[in-house]
C-alpha positions as a Markdown table, in Angstrom:
| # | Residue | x | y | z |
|---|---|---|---|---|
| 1 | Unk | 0.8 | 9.7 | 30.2 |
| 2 | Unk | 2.6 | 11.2 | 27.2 |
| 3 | Unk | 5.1 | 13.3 | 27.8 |
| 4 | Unk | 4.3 | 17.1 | 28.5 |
| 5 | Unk | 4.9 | 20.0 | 26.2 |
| 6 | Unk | 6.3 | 21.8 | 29.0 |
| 7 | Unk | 7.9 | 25.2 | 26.9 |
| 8 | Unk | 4.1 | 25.1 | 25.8 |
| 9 | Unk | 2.7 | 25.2 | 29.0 |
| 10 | Unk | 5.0 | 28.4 | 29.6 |
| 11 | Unk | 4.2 | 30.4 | 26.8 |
| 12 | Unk | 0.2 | 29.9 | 27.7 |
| 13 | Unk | 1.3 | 30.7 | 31.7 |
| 14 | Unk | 3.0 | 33.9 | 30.6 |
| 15 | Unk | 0.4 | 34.6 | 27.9 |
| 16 | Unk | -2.4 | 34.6 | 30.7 |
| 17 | Unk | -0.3 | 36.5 | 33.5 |
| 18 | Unk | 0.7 | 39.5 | 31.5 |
| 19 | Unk | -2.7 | 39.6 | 29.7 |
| 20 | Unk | -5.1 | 38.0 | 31.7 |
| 21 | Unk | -8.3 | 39.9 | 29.6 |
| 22 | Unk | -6.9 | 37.3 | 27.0 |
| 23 | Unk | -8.3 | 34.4 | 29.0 |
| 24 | Unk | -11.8 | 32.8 | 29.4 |
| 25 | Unk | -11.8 | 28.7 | 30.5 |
| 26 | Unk | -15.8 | 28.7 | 29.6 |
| 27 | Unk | -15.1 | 29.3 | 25.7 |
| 28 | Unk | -12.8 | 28.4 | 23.1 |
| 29 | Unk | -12.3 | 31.4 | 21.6 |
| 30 | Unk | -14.6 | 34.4 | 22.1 |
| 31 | Unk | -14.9 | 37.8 | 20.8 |
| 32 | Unk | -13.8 | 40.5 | 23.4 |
| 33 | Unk | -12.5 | 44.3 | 23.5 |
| 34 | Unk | -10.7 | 43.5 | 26.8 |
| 35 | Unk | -8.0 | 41.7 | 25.0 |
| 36 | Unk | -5.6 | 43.7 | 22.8 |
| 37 | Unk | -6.2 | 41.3 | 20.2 |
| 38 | Unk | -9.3 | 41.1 | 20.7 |
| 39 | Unk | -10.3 | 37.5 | 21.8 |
| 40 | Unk | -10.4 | 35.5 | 24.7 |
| 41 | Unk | -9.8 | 31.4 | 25.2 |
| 42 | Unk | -9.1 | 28.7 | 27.5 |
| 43 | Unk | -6.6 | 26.8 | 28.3 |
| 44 | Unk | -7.3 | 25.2 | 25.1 |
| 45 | Unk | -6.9 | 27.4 | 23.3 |
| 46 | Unk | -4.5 | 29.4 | 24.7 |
| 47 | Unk | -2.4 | 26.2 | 23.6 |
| 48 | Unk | -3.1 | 26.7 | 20.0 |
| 49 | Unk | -2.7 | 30.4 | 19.9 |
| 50 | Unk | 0.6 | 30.2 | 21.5 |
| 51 | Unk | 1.6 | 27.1 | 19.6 |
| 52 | Unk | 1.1 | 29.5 | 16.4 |
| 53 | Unk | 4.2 | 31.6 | 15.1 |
| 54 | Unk | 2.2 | 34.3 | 15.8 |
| 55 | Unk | -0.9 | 35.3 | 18.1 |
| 56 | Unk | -2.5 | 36.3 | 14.8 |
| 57 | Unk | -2.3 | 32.9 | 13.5 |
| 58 | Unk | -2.9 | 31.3 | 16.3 |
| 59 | Unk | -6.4 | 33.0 | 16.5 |
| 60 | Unk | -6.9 | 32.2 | 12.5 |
| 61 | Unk | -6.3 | 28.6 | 13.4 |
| 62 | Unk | -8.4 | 29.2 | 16.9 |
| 63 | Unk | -11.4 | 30.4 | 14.6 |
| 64 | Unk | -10.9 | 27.6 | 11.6 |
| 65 | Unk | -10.9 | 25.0 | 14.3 |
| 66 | Unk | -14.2 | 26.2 | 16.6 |
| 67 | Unk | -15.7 | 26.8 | 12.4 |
| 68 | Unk | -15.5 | 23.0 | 11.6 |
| 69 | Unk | -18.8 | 22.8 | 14.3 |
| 70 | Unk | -17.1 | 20.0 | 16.1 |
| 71 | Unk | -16.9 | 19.9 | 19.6 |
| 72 | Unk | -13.8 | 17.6 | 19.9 |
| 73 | Unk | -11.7 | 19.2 | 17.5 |
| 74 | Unk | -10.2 | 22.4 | 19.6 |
| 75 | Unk | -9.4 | 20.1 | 22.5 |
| 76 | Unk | -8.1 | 17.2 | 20.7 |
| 77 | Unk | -5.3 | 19.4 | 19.0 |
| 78 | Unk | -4.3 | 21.5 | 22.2 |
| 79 | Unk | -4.1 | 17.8 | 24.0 |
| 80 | Unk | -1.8 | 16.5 | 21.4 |
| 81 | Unk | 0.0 | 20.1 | 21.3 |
| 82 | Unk | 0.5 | 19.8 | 25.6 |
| 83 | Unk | 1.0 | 15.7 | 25.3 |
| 84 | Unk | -2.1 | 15.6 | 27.7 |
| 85 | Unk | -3.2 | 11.6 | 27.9 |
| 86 | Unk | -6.7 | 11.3 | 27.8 |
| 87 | Unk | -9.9 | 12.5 | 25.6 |
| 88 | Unk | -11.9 | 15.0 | 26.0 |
| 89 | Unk | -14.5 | 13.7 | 23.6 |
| 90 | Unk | -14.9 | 10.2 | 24.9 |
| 91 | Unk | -15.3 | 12.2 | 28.4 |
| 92 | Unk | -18.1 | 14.2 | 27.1 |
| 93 | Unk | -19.2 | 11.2 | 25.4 |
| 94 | Unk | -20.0 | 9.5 | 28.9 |
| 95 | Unk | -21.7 | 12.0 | 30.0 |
| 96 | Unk | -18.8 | 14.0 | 32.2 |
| 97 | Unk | -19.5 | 11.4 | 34.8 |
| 98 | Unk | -15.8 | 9.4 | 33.9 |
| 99 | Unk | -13.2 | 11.5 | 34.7 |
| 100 | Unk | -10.4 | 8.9 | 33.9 |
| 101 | Unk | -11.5 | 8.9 | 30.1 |
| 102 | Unk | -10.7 | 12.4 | 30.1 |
| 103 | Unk | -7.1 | 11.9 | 31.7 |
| 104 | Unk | -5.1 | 14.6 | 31.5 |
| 105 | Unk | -7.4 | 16.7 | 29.6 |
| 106 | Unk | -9.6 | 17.4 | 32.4 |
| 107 | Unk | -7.5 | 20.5 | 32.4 |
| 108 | Unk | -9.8 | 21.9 | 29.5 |
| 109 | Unk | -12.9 | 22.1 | 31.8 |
| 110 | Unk | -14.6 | 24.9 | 31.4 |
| 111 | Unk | -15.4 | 25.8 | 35.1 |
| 112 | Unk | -12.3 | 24.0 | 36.5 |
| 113 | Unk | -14.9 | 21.7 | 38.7 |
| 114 | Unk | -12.3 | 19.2 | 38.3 |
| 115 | Unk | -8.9 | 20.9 | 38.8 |
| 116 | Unk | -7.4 | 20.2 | 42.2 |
| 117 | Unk | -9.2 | 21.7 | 45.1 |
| 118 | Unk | -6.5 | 24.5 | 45.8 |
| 119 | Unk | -7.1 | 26.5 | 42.0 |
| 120 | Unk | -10.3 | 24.9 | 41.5 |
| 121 | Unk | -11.4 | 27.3 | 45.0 |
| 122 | Unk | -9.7 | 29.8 | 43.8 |
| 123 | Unk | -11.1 | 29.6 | 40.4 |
| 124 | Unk | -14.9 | 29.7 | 41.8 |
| 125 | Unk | -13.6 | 32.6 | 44.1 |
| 126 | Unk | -13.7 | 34.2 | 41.0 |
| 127 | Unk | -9.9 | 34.7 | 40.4 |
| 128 | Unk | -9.7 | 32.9 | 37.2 |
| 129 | Unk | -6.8 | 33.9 | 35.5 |
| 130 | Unk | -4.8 | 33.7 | 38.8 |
| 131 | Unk | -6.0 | 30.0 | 39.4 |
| 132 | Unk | -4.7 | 29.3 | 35.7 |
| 133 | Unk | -1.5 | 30.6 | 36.6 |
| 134 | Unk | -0.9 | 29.1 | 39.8 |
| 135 | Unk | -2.2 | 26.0 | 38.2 |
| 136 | Unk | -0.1 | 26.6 | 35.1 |
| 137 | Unk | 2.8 | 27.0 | 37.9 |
| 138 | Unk | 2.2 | 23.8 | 39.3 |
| 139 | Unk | 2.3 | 22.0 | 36.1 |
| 140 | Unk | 5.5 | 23.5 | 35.0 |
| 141 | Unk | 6.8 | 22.8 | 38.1 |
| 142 | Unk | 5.9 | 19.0 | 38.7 |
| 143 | Unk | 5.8 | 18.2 | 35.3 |
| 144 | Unk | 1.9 | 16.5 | 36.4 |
| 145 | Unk | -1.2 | 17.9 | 35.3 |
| 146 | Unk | -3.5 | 15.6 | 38.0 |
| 147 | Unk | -2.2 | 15.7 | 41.4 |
């Protein structure tokens, strides 16, 4: 395990609790009129938007990323953003059947099916944004993404 980015993981926790319309784990980025600025992402990239100096390039970099058509580039920079250990494209690689090839970046999963049972339930109860927060919480707390 790397060491986390944890002043990352509180600009993405505060980024989804004041503007929860801004956040959707099942896509990248995505078009919406819900958001203010007009797109929604996952934790993913939330990371890269709120890595940017502003949201605005953050979301220019969001889009240039999901543009290069390659399905490992989005997570790969917001794990190396976070310090997550792990790959997400050796994980989708095998299938999704190895979680410990993903490591860390499990995180990234687009229906939290593999976040700890506590937000993962209260993901599927369909409170999203509120299971990223508290999960968001936990990590910034503990300083460990898995347990």
């Amino acid at each position: 395990m790397g060491k986390l980015n944890i002043e990352l993981f509180k600009k993405i926790r505060e980024r989804i609790a004041t503007i929860p319309e801004s956040y959707d784990q099942e896509q990248w980025i995505t078009r919406t009129p819900k958001a203010p600025c007009g797109y929604a992402a996952c934790l993913a990239g939330e990371a890269i938007i709120c890595n940017a100096p502003t949201v605005e390039q953050g979301i220019a970099e969001l889009r240039s990323l999901k543009e290069s058509d390659k399905n490992d580039v989005i997570p790969a920079r917001a794990a190396a953003l976070l310090g997550l250990s792990g790959s997400w494209k050796r994980f989708i690689e095998s299938g999704g059947d190895d979680v410990e090839i993903a490591g860390e970046s499990i995180i990234f999963d687009g229906h939290a099916d593999h976040w700890p049972r506590e937000y993962r339930s209260q993901f599927h109860d369909g409170d999203e944004a509120g299971a990223a927060v508290a999960y968001l919480d936990h990590i910034i707390e503990t300083g460990k993404v898995l347990e």
